[in-house]
PABAMAR-965057 format. One record per residue (C-alpha): residue number from 1; z, x, y. Coordinates in pm, whole numbers, plus 50000, padded with zeros to 5 digits. Layout:
! PABAMAR-965057
+------+-------+-------+-------+
| dogu |     w |     u |     v |
+------+-------+-------+-------+
|  NUM |     Z |     X |     Y |
...
+------+-------+-------+-------+
! end
This chain:
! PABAMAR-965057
+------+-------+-------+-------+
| dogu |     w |     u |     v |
+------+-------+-------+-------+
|    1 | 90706 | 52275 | 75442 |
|    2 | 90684 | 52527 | 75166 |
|    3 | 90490 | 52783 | 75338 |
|    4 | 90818 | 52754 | 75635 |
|    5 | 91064 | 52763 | 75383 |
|    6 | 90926 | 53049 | 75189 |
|    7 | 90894 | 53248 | 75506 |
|    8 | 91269 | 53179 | 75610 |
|    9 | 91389 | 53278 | 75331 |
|   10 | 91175 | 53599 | 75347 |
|   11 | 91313 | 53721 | 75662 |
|   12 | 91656 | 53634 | 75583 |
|   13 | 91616 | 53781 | 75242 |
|   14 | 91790 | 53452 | 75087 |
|   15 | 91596 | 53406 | 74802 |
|   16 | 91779 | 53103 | 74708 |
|   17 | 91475 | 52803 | 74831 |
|   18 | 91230 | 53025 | 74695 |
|   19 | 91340 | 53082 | 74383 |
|   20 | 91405 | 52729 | 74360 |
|   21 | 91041 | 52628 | 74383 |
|   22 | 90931 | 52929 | 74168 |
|   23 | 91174 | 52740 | 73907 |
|   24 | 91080 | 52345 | 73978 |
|   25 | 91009 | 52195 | 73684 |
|   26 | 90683 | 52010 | 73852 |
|   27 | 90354 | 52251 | 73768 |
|   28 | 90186 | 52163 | 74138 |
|   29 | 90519 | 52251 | 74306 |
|   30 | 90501 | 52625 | 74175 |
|   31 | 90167 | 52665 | 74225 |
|   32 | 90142 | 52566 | 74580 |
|   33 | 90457 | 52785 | 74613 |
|   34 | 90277 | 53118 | 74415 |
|   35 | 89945 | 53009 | 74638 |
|   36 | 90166 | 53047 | 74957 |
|   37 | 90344 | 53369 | 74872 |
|   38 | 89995 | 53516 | 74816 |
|   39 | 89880 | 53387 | 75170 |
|   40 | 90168 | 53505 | 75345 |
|   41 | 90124 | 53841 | 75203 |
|   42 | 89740 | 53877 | 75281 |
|   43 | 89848 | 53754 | 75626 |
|   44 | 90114 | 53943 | 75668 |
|   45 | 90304 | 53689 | 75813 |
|   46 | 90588 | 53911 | 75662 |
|   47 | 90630 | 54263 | 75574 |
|   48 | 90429 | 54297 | 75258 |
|   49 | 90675 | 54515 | 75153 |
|   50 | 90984 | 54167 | 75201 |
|   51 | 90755 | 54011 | 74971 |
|   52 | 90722 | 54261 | 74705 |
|   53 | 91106 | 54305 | 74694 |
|   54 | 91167 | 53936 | 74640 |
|   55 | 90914 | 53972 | 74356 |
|   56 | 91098 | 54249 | 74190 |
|   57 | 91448 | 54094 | 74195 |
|   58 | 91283 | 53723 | 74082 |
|   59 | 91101 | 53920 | 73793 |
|   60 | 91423 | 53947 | 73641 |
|   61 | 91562 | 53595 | 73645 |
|   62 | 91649 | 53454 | 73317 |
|   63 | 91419 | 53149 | 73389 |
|   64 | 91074 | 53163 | 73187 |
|   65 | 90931 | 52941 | 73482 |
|   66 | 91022 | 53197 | 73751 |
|   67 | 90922 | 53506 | 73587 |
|   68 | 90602 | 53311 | 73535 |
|   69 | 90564 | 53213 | 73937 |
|   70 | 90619 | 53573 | 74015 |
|   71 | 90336 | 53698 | 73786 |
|   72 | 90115 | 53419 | 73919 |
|   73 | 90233 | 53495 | 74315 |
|   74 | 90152 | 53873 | 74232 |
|   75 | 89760 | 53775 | 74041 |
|   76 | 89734 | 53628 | 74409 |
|   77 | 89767 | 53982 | 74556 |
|   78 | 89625 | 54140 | 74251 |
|   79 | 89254 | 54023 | 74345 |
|   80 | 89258 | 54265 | 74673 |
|   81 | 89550 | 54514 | 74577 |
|   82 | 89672 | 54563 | 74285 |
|   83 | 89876 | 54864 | 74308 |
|   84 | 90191 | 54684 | 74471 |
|   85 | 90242 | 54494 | 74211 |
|   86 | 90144 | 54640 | 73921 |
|   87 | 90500 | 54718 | 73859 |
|   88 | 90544 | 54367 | 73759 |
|   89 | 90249 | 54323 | 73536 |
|   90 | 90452 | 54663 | 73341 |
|   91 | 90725 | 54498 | 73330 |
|   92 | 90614 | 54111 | 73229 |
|   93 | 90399 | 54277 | 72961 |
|   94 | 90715 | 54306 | 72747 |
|   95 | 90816 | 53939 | 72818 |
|   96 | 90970 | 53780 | 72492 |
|   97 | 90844 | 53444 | 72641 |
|   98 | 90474 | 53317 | 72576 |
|   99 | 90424 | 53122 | 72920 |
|  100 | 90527 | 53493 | 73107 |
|  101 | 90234 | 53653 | 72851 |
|  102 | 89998 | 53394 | 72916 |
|  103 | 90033 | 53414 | 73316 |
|  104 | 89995 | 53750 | 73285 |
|  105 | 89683 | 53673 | 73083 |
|  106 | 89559 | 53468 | 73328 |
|  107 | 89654 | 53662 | 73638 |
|  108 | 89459 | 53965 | 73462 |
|  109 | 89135 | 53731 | 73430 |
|  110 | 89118 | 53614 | 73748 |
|  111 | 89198 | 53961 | 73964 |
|  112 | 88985 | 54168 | 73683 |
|  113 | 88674 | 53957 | 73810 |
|  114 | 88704 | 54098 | 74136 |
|  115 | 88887 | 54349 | 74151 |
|  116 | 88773 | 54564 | 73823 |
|  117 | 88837 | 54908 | 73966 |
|  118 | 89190 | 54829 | 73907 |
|  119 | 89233 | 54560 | 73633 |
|  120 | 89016 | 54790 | 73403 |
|  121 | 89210 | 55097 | 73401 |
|  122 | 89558 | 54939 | 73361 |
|  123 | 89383 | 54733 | 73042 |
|  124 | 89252 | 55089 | 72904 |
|  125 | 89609 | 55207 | 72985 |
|  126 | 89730 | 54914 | 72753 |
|  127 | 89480 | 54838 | 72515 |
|  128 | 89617 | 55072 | 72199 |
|  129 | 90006 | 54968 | 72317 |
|  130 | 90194 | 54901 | 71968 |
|  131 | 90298 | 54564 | 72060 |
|  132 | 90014 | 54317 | 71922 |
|  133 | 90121 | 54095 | 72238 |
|  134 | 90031 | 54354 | 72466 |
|  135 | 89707 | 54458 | 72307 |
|  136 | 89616 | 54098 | 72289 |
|  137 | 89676 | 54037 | 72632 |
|  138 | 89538 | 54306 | 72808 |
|  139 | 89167 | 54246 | 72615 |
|  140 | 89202 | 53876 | 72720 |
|  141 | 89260 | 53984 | 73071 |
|  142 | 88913 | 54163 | 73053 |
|  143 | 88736 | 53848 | 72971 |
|  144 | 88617 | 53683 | 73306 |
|  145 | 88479 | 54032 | 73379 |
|  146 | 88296 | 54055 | 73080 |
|  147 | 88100 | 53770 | 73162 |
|  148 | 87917 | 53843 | 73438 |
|  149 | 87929 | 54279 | 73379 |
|  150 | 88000 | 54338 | 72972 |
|  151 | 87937 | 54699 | 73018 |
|  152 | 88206 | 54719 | 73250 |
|  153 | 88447 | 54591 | 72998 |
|  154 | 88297 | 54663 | 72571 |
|  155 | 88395 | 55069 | 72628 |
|  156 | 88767 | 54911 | 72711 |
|  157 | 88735 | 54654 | 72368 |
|  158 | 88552 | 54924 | 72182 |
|  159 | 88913 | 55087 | 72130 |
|  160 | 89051 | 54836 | 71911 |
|  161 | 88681 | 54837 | 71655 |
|  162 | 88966 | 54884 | 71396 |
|  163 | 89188 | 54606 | 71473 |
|  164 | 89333 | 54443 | 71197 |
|  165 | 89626 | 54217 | 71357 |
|  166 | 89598 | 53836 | 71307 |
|  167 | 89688 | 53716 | 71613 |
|  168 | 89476 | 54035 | 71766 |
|  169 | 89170 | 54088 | 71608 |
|  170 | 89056 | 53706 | 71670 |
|  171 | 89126 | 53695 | 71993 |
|  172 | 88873 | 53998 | 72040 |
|  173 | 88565 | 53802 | 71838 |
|  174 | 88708 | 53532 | 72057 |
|  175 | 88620 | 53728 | 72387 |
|  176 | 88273 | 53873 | 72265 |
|  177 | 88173 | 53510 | 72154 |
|  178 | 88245 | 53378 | 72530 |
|  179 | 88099 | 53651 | 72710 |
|  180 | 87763 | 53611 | 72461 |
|  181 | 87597 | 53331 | 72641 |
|  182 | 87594 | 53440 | 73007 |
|  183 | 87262 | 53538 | 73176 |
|  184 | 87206 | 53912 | 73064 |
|  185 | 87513 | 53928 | 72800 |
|  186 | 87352 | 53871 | 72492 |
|  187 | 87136 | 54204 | 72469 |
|  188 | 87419 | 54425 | 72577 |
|  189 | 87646 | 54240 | 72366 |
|  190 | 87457 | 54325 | 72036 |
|  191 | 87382 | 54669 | 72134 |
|  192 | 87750 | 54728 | 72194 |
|  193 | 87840 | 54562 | 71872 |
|  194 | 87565 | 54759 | 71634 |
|  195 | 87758 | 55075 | 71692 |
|  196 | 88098 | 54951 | 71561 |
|  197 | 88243 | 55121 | 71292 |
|  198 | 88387 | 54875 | 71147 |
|  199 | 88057 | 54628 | 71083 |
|  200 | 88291 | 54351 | 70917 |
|  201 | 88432 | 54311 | 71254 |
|  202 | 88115 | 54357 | 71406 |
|  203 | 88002 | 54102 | 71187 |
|  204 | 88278 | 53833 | 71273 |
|  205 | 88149 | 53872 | 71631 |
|  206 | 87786 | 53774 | 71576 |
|  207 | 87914 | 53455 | 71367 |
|  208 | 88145 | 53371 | 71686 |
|  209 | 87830 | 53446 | 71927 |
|  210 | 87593 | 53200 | 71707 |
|  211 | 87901 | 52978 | 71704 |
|  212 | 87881 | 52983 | 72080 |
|  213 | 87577 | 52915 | 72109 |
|  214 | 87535 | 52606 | 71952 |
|  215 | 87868 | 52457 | 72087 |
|  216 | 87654 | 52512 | 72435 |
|  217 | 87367 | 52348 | 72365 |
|  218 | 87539 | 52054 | 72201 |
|  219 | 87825 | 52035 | 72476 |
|  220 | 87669 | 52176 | 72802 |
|  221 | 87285 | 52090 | 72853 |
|  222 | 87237 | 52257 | 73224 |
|  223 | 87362 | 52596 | 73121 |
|  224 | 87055 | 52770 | 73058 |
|  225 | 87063 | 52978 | 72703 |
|  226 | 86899 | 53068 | 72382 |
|  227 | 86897 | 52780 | 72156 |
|  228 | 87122 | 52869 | 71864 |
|  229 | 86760 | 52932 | 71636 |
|  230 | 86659 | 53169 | 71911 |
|  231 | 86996 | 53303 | 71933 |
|  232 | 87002 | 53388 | 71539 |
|  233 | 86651 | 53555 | 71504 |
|  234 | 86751 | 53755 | 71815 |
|  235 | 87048 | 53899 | 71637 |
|  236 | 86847 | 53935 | 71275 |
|  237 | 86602 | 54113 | 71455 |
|  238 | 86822 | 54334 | 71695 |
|  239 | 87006 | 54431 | 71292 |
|  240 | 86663 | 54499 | 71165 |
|  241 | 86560 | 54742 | 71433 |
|  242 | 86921 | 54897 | 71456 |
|  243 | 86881 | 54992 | 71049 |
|  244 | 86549 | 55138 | 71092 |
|  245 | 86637 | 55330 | 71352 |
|  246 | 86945 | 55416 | 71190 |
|  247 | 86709 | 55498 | 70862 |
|  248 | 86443 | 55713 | 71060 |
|  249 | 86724 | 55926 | 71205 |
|  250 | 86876 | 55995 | 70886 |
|  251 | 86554 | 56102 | 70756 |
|  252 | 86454 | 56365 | 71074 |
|  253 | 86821 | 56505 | 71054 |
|  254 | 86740 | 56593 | 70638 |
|  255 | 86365 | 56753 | 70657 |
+------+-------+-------+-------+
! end
């Protein structure tokens, strides 16, 4: 019923059901109707270009709960093609309202994990914006990413080393702590992390990654990770090493 209403009132350009179920008040409703739009567009059981339109007018409703559908609808098309809509990720960037943000958040995670190529670069485009909101949204968008490929993602974070906002600068010891404990993170984690500038930082990260850690292996048994011990030695160690070597090329640069 959705999916035939949405479609009726894409090639009559009546906007009027649509927006209706991009505003219902019922969570499932405007999901099934974001999940639809994103369906019909891949199918292009209407012009793509109908259903980008709609987007841009519904963008700029003065309901939170549409603008928030129409960032979700457009993560939906964000996973294969981002370029269409990136328009509205621009423009819901500067949202005043936190559910708007956090579906942009959201939408970012879940198309960045596939579609990287073109999640990355709009995040790099972002990442030093001077709106806090924006900074902190775009690194959180890199997050789902980050767990599987880090390196694809820590040059990205590396541009905010100096961040000193409070709602910013935990979110990014937030990221480096969740992307720690995947298969493969840890190492390139660290090694990212020893060549920070700003070491207090740096050092706020490693407490979050042992912190991790041992919420894991108290909480989730079958994933397989270093015990929170191991995970501490690893990281005392991985210091160690980084200061001698650190040390020894001090020393070769002043013979």
């Amino acid at each position: 019923m959705i999916r035939e209403e949405i479609l009726r009132g894409l090639v009559s350009a009546d906007y009027t059901v649509i927006a209706a179920y991009f505003d219902d008040t019922d969570t499932y409703i405007r999901k099934a109707a974001y999940t639809v739009t994103g369906r019909v567009y891949k199918s292009k059981l209407a012009p793509q270009r109908d259903i980008i339109r709609m987007l841009g007018l519904l963008i700029k409703s003065e309901s939170e709960r549409i603008r928030q559908t129409v960032v979700n609808a457009a993560g939906e098309t964000a996973m294969n093609d981002f370029t269409g809509v990136e328009f509205l990720y621009e423009y819901a960037l500067c949202d005043l309202h936190h559910s708007v943000r956090n579906a942009v958040q959201g939408s970012l995670k879940k198309a960045g994990e596939v579609n990287p190529a073109q999640i990355i670069p709009f995040c790099r485009k972002h990442i030093l914006s001077p709106e806090p909101e924006i900074r902190r949204t775009v690194a959180h968008g890199l997050e789902l990413r980050g767990r599987t490929h880090p390196e694809d993602i820590m040059p990205v974070l590396r541009l905010l080393q100096f961040e000193k906002h409070k709602r910013v600068r935990p979110m990014l010891v937030h990221i480096f702590g969740q992307i720690s404990y995947k298969k493969d993170c840890l190492k390139k984690v660290t090694a990212e992390l020893l060549t920070w500038e700003d070491e207090k930082l740096a050092d706020e990260c490693f407490e979050e990654i042992i912190k991790q850690h041992h919420h894991i292996n108290n909480h989730f048994r079958t994933v397989e990770t270093l015990s929170p011990r191991e995970c501490e030695e690893y990281l005392s160690e991985a210091r160690k090493r980084h200061i001698f070597f650190q040390h020894t090329a001090f020393s070769n640069d002043n013979r």
